[in-house]
N, C-alpha and C positions, 0 to 999 in steps of 0.2 A: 533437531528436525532435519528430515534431509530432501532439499529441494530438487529437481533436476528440470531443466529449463532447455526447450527443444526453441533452437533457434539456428536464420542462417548468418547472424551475425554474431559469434560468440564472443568476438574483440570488444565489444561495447560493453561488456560485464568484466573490462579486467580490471580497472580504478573500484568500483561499488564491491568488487573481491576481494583487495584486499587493503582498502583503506574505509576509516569513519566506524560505522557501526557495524557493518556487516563482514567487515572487513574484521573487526576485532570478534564477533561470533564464531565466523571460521576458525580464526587463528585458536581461538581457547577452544575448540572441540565443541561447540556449543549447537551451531550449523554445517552442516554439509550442502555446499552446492557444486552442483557438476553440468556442464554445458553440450547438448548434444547438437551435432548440426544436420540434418535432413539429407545433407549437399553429398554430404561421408556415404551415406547411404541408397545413392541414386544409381542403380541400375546400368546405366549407359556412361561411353564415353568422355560425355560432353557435364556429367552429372548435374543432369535436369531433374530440377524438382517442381517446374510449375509448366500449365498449358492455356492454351487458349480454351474460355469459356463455351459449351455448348450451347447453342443459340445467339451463338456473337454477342457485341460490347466489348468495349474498352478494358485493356488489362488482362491481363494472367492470372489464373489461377494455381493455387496447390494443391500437388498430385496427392491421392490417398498411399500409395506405397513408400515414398522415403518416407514419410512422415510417421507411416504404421512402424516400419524398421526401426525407427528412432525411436520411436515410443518402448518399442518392447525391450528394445537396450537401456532406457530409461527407467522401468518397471524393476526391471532387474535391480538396478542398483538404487531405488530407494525402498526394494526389500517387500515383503508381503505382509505388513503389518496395517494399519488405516492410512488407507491412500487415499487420494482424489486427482483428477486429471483436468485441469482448467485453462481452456481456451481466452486470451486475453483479447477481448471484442468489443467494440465500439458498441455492438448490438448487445453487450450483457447488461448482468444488474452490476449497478453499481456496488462499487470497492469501497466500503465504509471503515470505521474501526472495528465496529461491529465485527464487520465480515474477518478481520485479522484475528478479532480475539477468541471467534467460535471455532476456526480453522487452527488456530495453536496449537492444539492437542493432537492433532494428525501426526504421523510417523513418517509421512513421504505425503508430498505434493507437487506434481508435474504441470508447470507449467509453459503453455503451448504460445509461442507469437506467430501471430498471422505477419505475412506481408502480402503482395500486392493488393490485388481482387481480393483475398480471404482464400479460404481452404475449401474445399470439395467437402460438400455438404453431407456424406455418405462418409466419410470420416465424422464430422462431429456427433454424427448422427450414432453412429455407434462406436465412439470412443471418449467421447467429452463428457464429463458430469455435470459441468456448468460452466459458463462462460460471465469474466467478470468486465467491467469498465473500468474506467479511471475517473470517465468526465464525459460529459457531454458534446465532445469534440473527436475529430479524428487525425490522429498522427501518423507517420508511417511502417509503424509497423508496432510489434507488443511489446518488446525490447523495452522501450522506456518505460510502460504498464508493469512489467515483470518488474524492474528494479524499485519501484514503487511499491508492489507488494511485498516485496522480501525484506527490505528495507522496514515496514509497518510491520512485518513478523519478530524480524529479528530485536528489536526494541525490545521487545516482552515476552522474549524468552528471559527465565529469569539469570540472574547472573551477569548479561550482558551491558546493562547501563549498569556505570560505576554507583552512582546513586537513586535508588529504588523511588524514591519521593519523585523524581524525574518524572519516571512512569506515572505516579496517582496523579500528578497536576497536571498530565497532559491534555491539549487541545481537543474535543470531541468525544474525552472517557468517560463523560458522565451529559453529554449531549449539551455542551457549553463549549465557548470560544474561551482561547487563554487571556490571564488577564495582563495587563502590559508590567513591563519588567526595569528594569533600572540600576546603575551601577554608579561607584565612583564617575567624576566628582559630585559632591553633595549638591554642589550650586554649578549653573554653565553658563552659558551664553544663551543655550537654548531653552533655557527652565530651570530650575527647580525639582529635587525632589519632591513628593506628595509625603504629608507631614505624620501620617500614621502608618508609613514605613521607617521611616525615624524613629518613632515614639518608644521602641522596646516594650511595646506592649502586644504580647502575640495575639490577643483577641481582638484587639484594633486593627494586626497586619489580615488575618485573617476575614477580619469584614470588608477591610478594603477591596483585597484579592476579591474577596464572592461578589461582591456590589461591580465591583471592573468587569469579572468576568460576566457578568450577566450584562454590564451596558453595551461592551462591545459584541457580544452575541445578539442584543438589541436593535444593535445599528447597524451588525452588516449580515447577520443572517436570522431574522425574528421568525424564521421557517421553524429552525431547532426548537424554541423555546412550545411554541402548540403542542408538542410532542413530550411535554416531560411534567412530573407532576413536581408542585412545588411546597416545602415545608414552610411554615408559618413565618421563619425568619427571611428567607425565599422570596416571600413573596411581597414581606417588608419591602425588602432590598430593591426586589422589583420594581417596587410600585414610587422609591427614591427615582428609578434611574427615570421610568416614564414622565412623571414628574418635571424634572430637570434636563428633558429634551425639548 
């Protein structure tokens, strides 16, 4: 997949480049990402890329022309095959896994950070496809949104996690919270392991994990679980955990 990310701070992508997972994406050929900055391409001396808002308020806005210029140097290099161009906004829909794993198959995806005000709406207006969120909060600028998405891509390109299993028990791949995890020593100060990860019996480790997974989806996001249909053993498991709250 090849990313290309329009930003005026392209220092902030140099750690999440080339270190962790997307760091090892790159490196194996698996990812392409390329950082364009707006600032490269501003017109005047002074390389201004934002202005003050018509009709007054607080803050600057971003001009439509560096931002087009970048884009199209952007375009260029991640090729004419299935693109999308996505504005990273407090105002979009939200950044699910969902939204990672329908968007994997793309050939090139551009992604835009806003900073101050937001950008010139005559831009979005005819250059953005969609614009996503992170959260329900606002940060200052996309920068940290974009490493968030690329980051949730690169995961599931295939090849990139050493072990594939990683991927299927991930947190929210099948609309459940992960289930909690545990390591040497057996015994601590702080607990105990739980006895049917012990046991060597994989159909005991394996009800445990789904019974965990579904309690803690239970108790910190019971939103998830309205949304998903449940198999008979499911909803056994379920109806333990409610039970024993």
């Amino acid at each position: 997949m090849r990313v290309a990310i329009l930003t005026l701070f392209p220092e902030m992508f140099g750690a999440q480049n080339t270190l962790g997972v997307v760091g090892r994406a790159i490196n194996d050929g698996r990812m392409d990402v390329s950082l364009f900055n707006p600032r490269d391409y501003a017109q005047d001396k002074h390389n201004t890329v934002d202005d003050r808002p018509f009709g007054g308020g607080a803050g600057m806005v971003m001009q439509i022309e560096p931002l087009l210029a970048a884009l199209n140097i952007a375009r260029a290099k991640v090729g004419s095959g299935s693109n999308k161009t996505v504005l990273l906004s407090p105002s979009g829909t939200v950044f699910k896994q969902q939204t990672a794993l329908t968007n994997l198959s793309l050939d090139g995806l551009i992604l835009i950070c806003g900073r101050y005000e937001g950008i010139d709406q005559r831009f979005v207006d005819k250059y953005i496809d969609e614009q996503w969120s992170i959260g329900d909060y606002v940060i200052s600028g996309g920068e940290l949104a974009a490493m968030v998405v690329v980051d949730a891509l690169a995961r599931h390109i295939p090849g990139v996690l050493g072990n594939n299993q990683s991927i299927i028990d991930e947190s929210h791949l099948d609309g459940r919270l992960d289930y909690p995890q545990y390591t040497r020593p057996e015994n601590a100060p702080e607990g105990s392991v739980p006895g049917e990860l012990l046991s060597g019996d994989h159909n005991k480790v394996r009800l445990y994990r789904r019974r965990e997974a579904l309690r803690t989806t239970f108790e910190r996001r019971p939103d998830l679980l309205t949304q998903q249909l449940f198999a008979a053993e499911e909803r056994r498991l379920l109806k333990e955990v409610i039970d024993t709250n």
